[in-house]
N, C-alpha and C positions, 0 to 999 in steps of 0.2 A: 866528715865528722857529722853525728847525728845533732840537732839543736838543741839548744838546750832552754829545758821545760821549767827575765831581766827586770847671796849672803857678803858675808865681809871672809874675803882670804884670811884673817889675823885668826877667827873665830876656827874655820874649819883646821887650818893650821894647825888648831891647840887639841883637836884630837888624839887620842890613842891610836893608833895602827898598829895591826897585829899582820906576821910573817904566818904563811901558810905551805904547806908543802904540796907541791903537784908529780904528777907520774911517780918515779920508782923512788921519791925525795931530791933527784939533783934539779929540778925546779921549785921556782917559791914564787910566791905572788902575794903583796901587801894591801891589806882593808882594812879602813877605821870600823869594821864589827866582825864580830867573831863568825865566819862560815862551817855551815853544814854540808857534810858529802853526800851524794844521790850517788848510785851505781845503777848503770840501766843497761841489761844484755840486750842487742840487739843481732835479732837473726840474718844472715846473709840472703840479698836478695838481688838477683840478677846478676851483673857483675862485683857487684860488692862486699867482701867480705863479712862474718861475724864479727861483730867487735862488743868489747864492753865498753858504754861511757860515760862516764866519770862526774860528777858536775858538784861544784859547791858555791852555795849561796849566802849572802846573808845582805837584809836589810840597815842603812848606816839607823844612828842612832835616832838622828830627825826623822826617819819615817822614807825620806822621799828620794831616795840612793839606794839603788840594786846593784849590787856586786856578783858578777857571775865568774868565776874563773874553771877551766876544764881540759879534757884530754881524753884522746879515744884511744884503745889498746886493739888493736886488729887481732886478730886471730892466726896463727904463725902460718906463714906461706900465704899470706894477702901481700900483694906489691900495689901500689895505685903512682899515679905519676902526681909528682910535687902541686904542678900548677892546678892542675883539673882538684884536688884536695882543698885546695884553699878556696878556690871557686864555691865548691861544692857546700863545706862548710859556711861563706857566705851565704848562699841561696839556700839553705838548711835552717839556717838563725834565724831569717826575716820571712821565710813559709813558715816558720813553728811560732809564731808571735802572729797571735790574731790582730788584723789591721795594720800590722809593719805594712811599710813601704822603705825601699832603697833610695836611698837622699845622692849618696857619691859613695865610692870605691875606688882604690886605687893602692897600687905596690907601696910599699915602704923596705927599709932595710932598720933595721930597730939591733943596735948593738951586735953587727957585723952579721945579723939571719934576714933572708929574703921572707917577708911575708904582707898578710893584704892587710887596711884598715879601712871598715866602713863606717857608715851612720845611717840610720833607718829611723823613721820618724814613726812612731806605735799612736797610730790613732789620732793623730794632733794634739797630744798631750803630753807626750815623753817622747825623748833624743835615746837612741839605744848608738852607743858609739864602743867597737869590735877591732881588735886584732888579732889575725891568728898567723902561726906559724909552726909548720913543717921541721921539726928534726928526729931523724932517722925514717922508723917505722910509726912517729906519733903526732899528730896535730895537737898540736896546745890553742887553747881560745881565753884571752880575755875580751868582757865584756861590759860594760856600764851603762844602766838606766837612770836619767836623771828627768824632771819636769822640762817638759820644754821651753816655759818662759819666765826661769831663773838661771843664773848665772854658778854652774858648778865647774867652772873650767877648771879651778885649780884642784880636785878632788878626784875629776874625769883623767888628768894628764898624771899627777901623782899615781893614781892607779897605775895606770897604762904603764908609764915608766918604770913601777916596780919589777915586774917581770922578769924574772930570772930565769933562763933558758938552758937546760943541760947541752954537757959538752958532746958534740953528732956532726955528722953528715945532714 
């Protein structure tokens, strides 16, 4: 997957969160701000298929919350293998973010789907904290940027947890 171009609990709580729809609609993904969708063709190179990918963003209302959610659509008759995808997609996010660095990675299984979650620290200034996952022919990526020395745990997990994953292989 190509990368993409990321208080008091009671307060954040009382936000709005709006439902989004990902891939062909049987994914969604929730953010307290309203996201916009990027489409970016990208040409096949080497062993890697054409693909189109997808990305939507939006900054939460305080200014200092990145919301990334996305998905790549390969080009028909691409096959790639699951694991080497989700790798790839890792080391794609944190090359495509000037000054990322990878903090930890590691498996997860996130409502019954095998997939990776990282955190890359962007510059000493922001936590970019990622998971992505594999169903069928399509990596799905969420994403979130937060400051790195305030406490958005409950905003970073809420997100993450929204994730609604179409039914696949």
């Amino acid at each position: 997957m190509a990368a993409f171009v990321i208080g008091a609990s009671g307060l954040l709580a009382a936000q709005n969160w709006y439902v989004f729809t990902l891939g062909n609609g049987e994914a969604t993904v929730t953010t307290p701000c309203q996201m916009k969708q990027d489409d970016t063709r990208v040409p096949a190179k080497g062993l890697v298929g054409a693909s189109t990918v997808h990305s939507l963003t939006c900054f939460s209302d305080v200014g200092d919350e990145l919301y990334i959610a996305g998905w790549t659509d390969y080009d028909a008759g691409y096959t790639f293998n699951h694991d080497e995808e989700l790798n790839a997609s890792r080391d794609n996010t944190v090359k495509g973010i000037a000054g990322a660095v990878l903090l930890n990675s590691h498996p997860i299984t996130f409502v019954g789907r095998r997939g990776l979650e990282f955190t890359a620290n962007v510059q000493n200034a922001r936590l970019l904290t990622s998971r992505v996952f594999v169903v069928g022919p399509r990596p799905y990526q969420v994403a979130v940027m937060t400051p790195i020395r305030s406490n958005h745990s409950f905003n970073i997990q809420r997100f993450l947890d929204s994730l609604r994953l179409p039914p696949g292989s």
